[in-house]
N, C-alpha and C positions, 0 to 999 in steps of 0.2 A: 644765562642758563647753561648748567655745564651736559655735557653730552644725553649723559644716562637718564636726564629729568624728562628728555623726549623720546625714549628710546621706546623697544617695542622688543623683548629678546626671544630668544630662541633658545632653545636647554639641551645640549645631547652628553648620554652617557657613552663616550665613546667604543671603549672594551665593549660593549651589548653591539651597539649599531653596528661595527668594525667585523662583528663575528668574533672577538678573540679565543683562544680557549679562556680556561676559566681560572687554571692554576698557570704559572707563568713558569719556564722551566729554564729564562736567564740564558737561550740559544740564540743562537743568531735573530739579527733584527727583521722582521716581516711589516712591510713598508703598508698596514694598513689604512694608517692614518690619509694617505692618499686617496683611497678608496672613496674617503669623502667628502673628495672639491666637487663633488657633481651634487650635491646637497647645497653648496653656497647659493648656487642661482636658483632654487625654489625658494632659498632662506630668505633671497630679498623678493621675492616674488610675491612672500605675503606681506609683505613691509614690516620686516625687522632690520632693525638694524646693530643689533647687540647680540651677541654667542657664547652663552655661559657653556664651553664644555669641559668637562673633568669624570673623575681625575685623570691626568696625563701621564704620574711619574710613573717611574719604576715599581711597582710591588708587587706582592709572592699572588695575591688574589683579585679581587673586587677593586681595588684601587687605592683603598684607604688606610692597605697596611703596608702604608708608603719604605723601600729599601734604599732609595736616592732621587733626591731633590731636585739633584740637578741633570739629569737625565729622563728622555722620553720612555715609557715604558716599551721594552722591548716585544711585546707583541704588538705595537703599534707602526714601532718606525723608529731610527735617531734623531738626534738633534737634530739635524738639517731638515726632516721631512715637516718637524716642527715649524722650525724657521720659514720654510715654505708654505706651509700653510696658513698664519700668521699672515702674511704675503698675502696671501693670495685675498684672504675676510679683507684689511685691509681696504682692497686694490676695488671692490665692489661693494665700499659703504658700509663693514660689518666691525664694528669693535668688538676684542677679545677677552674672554674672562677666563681664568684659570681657575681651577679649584684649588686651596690650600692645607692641607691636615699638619696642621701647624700643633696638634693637644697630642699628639702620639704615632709612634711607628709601629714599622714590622717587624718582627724576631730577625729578618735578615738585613736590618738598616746598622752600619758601621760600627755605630756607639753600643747599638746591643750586641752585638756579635763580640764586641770585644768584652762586655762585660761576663760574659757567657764564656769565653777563652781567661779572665785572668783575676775575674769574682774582687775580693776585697783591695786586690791593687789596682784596678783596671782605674782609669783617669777619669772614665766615663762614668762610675757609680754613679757620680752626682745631676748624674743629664735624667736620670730617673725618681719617678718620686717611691718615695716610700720602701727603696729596696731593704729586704729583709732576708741577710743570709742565713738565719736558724730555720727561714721558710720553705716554701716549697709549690709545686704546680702540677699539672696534668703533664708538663712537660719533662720532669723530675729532674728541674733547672736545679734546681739546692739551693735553692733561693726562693723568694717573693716578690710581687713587687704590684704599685698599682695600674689598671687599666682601664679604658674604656670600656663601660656598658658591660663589666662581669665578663670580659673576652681577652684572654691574658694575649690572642695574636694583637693584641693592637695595646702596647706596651708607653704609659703614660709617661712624655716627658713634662720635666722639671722648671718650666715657666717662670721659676724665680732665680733660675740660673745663668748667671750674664751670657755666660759660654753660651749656653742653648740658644737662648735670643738672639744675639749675634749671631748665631750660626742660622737663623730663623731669614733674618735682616739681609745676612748675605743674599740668600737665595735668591729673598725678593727682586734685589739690585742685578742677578747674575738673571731672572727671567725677562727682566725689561730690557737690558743690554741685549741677551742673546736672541730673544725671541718678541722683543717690541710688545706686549701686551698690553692689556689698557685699564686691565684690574685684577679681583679676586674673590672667591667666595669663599668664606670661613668655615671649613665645616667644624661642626661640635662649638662654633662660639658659643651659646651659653653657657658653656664650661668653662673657656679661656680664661686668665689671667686677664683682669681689666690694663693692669701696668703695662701688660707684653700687648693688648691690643692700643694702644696712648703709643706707647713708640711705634708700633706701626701704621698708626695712623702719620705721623710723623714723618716715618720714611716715604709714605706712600707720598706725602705731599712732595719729595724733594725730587723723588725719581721721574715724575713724572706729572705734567700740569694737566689735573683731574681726572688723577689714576683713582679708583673708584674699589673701595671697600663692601662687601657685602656678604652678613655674617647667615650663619643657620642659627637661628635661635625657635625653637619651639614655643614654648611656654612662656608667662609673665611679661612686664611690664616694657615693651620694646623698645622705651624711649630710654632705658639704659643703657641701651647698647648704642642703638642710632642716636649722635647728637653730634655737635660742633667739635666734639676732642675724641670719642671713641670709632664708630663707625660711619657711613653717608649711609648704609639701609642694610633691612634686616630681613630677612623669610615673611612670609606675612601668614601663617599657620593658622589666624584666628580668621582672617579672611575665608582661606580653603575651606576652612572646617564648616563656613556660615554657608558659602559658596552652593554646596553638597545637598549639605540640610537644609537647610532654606528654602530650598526647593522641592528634594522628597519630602519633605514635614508641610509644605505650603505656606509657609511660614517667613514672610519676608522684614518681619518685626527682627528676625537675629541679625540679617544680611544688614539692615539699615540702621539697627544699635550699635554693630561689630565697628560700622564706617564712624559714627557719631563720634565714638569714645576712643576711636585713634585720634580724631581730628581734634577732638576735646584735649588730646597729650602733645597737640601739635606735628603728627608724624608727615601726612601731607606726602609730597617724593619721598621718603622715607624708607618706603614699605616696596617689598618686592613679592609681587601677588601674583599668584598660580591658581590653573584648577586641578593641576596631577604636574607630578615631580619624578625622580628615578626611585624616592624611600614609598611613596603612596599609590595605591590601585588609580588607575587610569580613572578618566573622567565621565567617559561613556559605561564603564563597569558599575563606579558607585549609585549614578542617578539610575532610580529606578525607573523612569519615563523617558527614553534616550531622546525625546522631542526637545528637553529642557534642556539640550544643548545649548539651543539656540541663545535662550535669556540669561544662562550660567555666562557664555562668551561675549553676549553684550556688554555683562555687568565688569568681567574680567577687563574691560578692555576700555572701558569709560569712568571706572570707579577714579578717585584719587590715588595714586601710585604707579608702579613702573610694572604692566603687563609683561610676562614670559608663557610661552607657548612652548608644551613637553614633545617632542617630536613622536611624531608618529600618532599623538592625537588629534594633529590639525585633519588627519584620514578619516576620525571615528572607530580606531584602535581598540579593542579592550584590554587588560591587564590586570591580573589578582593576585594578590600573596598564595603562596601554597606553598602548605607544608612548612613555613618560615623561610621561604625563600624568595626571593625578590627578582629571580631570572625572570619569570615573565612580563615584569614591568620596565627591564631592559633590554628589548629584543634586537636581534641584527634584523633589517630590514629593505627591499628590494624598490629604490625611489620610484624606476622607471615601469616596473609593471603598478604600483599606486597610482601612477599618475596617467597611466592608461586609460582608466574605465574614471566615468563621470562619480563624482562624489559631493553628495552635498556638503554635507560636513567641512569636505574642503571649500566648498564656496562660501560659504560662512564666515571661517579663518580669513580667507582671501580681501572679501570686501570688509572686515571690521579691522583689516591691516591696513585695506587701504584708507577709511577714516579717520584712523589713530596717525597715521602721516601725513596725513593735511589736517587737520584740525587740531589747531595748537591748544583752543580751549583744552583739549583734552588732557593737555600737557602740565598747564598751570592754570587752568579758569577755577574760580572760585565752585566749592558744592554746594547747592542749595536743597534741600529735602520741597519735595512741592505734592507728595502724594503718598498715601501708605496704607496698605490694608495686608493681611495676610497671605491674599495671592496676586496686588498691585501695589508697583513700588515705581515713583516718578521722581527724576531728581532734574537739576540744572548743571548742567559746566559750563561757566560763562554764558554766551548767547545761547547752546546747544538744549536744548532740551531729552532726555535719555525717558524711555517708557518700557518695563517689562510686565510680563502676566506669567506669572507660573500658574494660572486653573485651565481646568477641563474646561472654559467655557469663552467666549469672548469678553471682552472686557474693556469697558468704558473708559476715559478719564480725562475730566474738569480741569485745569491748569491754567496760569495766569502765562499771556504770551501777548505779543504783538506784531502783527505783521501776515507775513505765507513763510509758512514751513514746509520742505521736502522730506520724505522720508529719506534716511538714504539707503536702508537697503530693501524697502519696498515701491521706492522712487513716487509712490504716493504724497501728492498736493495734500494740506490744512491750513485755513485760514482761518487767524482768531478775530473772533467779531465781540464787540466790546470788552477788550482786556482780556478776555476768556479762548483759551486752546480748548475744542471737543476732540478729540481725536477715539479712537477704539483699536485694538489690539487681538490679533486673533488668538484662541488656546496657544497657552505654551509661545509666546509670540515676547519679540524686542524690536524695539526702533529707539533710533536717533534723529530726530528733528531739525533741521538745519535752517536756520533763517535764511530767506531766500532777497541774497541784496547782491549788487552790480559786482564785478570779482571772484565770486562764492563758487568754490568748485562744482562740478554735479560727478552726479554718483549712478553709474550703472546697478539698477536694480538686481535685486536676489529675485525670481521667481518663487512666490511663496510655495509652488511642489515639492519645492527640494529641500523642505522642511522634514527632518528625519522622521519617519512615522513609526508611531509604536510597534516593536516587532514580538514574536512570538518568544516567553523567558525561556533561557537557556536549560537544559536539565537540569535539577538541583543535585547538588555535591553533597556527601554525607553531612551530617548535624554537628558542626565542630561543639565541643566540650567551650560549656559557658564561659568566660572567661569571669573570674570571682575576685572577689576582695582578700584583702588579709584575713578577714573577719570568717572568710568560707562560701559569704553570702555570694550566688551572681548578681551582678550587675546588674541585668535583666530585671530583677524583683526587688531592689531597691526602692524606695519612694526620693523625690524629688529633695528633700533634705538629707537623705543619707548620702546620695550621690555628690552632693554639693561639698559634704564634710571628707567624701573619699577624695575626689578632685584636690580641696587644700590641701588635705595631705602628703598627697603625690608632689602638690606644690612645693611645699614645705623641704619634702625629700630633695627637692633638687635646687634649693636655694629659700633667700628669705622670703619671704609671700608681705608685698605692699598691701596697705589700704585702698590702691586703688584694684589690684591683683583680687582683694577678698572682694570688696564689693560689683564686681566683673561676676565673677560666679554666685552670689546670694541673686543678684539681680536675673540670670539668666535661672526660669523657672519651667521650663520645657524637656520633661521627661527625655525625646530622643533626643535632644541636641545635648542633652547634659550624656546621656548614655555615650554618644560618639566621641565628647568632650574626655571622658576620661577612659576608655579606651585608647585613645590617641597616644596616651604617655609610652613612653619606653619602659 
């Protein structure tokens, strides 16, 4: 089993947590990045052992309008601070992930700046796609050219360009050398080049034994991407989205179809599953009933694939888009007054890290479905038996078992008596079943108090403007087939749409989860 199939990660967007400013003004280096080696020992505190953070390099904003590759961005720290921190995850258990913006730069990265100083001779034309000098920009470049997401700051390169690749390839080899890393996460892969991700799946294998691939993919069929020659695993977006809804809609038919039909594509490890990321509202913000923490982070953390935890929600954090802006879902944040005052939430995080690291089922045990109604969903890993309830009410449930089970984070005894588990669940409630034999760890109970109780909603924010179709219609007044034909289309826009991609969406007939479904798109 190679590292990451056990892993448990942790996500930080650095520039937010670090405090940096927001535009980078390329001054002297401010050794931020130090600021947080006092986060590694909470990071293994809750049993992770995996640290996706980015982006690191050099760029003019947010991160992703990368101006040098090979350099830490300078509100953070230099090379060395890197190096040492690298070090230090390391040195207490924590493999490293970098973020990679391998699909496009920023107006101040080498090749554009030259193409920008010397236009039709520049060597560099070709590292761009689509450059069009009769064109023109917001910029009044006197040129064209294509980019990401309708955003000329993030300037698309040319993927079919050896040069580029190579120059891609390098980095990679020049970040494992200099800064020992243990992998990468692709942002914008569903856009990538499949060729340019084939060779670098390639290089990842040489540089290093099970450097570890992992792309952002949104939408469609994710066993394109994740497989034996392209990537080891992908975003798990369809997850999130069931995650969310599934539980405001009460609705546990989407969570446990979403699981079926990856397992049906074979994804299995595969999938890198979240309940809130740096791009999406925190986790405690979308569920309307903040109590469904609890069974949201059960399911997170037991389902089949590789759990990641967004920092600052292991606290019960919130975080909203506003305005189009995404600063509040990247905050800088104070570890040591958080971890002052008693937090359930956090003991939550705590004890289902500490599960996920002793219990290997969880890691590779077979799923078994053993229970399902709309607001109860029972499944199997391996020996383990998992039980959630999203209703207002307690909740029963019949299961085949044999033996005594411990809860482990209720530390509640059940014993099945002829083949049959009784167990019951309170509102809004998750446990994990642990068969109770010679060896078998035990698990300090969660007192059920510190179950987050429904708190009073926040003031509501003005009425944003419906979000609508091509067509004019909102989304909102859609019926269940119109929404279904907007969704393929959106598909369509952003690549080919499989058979197995249409029948995903005809099959899913649930007014809000189709509404959230294609709001989702870019």
């Amino acid at each position: 089993m190679a590292w990451y199939e056990s892993a448990l990660f942790y996500h930080i967007y650095p520039l937010g947590l670090a405090g940096a400013p927001r535009k980078n003004d390329y001054s002297q280096p401010v050794h931020r990045l130090m600021d947080l080696l006092p986060w590694l020992g909470h990071i293994r505190a809750l049993g992770c052992t995996g640290l996706y953070i980015g982006p690191l390099f050099e760029s003019g904003s947010h991160g992703y309008d990368t101006t040098d590759y090979r350099k830490l961005d300078t509100r953070l720290g230099d090379n060395a601070d890197l190096m040492r921190f690298v070090a230090a995850c390391h040195e207490v258990g924590i493999r490293v992930i970098l973020d990679a913006v391998f699909n496009h730069t920023g107006r101040d990265f080498f090749a554009f700046r030259d193409l920008l100083a010397h236009r039709e001779s520049s060597p560099f034309r070709d590292w761009y796609c689509h450059v069009d000098f009769g064109g023109n920009n917001e910029y009044n470049d006197g040129f064209s050219y294509e980019n990401w997401g309708g955003y000329n700051l993030l300037a698309k390169l040319n993927l079919r360009n050896p040069r580029v690749v190579e120059y891609h390839l390098e980095s990679v080899r020049f970040w494992v050398k200099e800064f020992d890393i243990d992998g990468l996460r692709l942002d914008t892969a569903d856009v990538l080049d499949f060729d340019f991700m084939r060779r670098l799946r390639e290089t990842a294998a040489a540089v290093k034994p099970e450097f570890w691939l992992m792309g952002e993919v949104i939408h469609g069929d994710y066993s394109r991407w994740a497989n034996d020659s392209i990537l080891h695993a992908v975003t798990n977006y369809h997850l999130h989205k069931a995650l969310y809804s599934g539980h405001n809609d009460h609705n546990y038919f989407e969570i446990a179809h979403t699981v079926k039909r990856q397992l049906d594509l074979g994804m299995g490890s595969r999938l890198y599953n979240f309940a809130d990321n740096h791009d999406v509202e925190r986790i405690r913000t979308k569920l309307r009933n903040p109590a469904h923490f609890l069974p949201v982070h059960v399911l997170l953390c037991t389902l089949p694939g590789i759990p990641s935890l967004y920092y600052g929600s292991e606290f019960g954090i919130e975080g909203r888009k506003e305005r189009g802006s995404d600063a509040s879902l990247r905050p800088c944040l104070d570890l040591s007054g958080l971890l002052s005052q008693p937090n359930p939430y956090l003991d939550i995080i705590r004890a289902l890290g500490q599960v996920h690291a002793r219990e290997q089922a969880l890691w590779y045990g077979d799923y078994r479905e053993l229970q399902l109604t709309t607001t109860q969903y029972a499944f199997a890993r391996g020996d383990l038996i998992i039980t959630v309830n999203n209703g207002d009410s307690p909740a029963a449930f019949d299961l085949p078992g044999d033996g005594i089970y411990a809860g482990a984070l209720s530390g509640r005894e059940a014993r099945a008596e002829g083949g049959r588990l009784r167990v019951e669940l309170p509102s809004c409630g998750g446990e994990i079943w642990i068969p109770q034999r010679e060896g078998r760890p035990s698990y300090a109970p969660i007192a059920r108090s510190i179950q987050p109780p429904a708190q009073p909603a926040a003031p509501s924010a003005p009425t944003p403007e419906p979000r609508r179709a091509a067509s004019g219609k909102p989304y909102e007044d859609m019926t269940v087939s119109e929404l279904q034909a907007e969704i393929l289309a959106k598909m369509a826009a952003n690549g080919p749409v499989t058979d197995r991609m249409r029948q995903d969406v005809l099959e899913n007939v649930y007014h809000n989860s189709l509404l959230n479904w294609v709001r989702s798109f870019r």
